[in-house]
N, C-alpha and C positions, 0 to 999 in steps of 0.2 A: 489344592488344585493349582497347578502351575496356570501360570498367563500366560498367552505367547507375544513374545517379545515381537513389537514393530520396527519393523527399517528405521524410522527413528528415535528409537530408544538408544540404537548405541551411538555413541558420543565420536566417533569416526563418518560416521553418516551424515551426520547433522552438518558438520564442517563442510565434508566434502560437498555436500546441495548448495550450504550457502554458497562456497567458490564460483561453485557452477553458475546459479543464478545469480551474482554479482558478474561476472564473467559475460555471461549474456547481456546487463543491462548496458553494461559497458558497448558493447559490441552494436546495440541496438542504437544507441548514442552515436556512434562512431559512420553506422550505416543511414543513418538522419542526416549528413551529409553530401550522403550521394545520394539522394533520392529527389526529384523531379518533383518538386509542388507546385500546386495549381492552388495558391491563397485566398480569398474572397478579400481579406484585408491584408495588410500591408505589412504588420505585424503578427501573422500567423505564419510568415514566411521564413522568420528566424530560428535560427538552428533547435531541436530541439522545445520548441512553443510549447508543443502539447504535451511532454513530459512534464514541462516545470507547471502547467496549467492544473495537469493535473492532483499533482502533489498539494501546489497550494490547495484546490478546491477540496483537496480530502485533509488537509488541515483543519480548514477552517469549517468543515462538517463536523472535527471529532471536536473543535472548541467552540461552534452552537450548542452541538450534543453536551458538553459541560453546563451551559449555563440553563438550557432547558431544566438538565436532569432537578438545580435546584426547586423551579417551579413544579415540576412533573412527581419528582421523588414524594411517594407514602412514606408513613412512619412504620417503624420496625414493628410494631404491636397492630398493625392496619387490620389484619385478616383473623384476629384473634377476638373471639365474642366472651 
């Protein structure tokens, strides 16, 4: 039984989306400059805040998520009687 191949199986695809979506984030950077903020604090007003705010804060989710996993993690044999 053939599979049907997805838009990104082929290895021409996959390239061109990243372009794309690098391309845009760039673009999105670049238009965070022209845009009119209304900051609550002082340092929300700088270029860019909530991009970098963001990335940190999904960093240091994926490196809680490691140190949990230790406490969290079952053994391999958990579910087997």
């Amino acid at each position: 039984m053939d599979e049907k191949k997805g838009w990104f199986d082929r290895p021409g695809n996959l390239k061109r989306f990243l372009k794309v979506f690098y391309a845009s984030l760039v673009l999105l950077v670049i238009a965070d400059f022209f845009v009119e903020k209304h900051p609550h604090f002082d340092f929300e007003g700088a270029p860019s805040f909530f991009a970098a705010y963001g990335f940190i804060s999904c960093v240091l989710l994926v490196l809680v998520a490691k140190v949990l996993r230790l406490f969290l993690m079952k053994g391999e044999d958990y579910y087997d009687d």
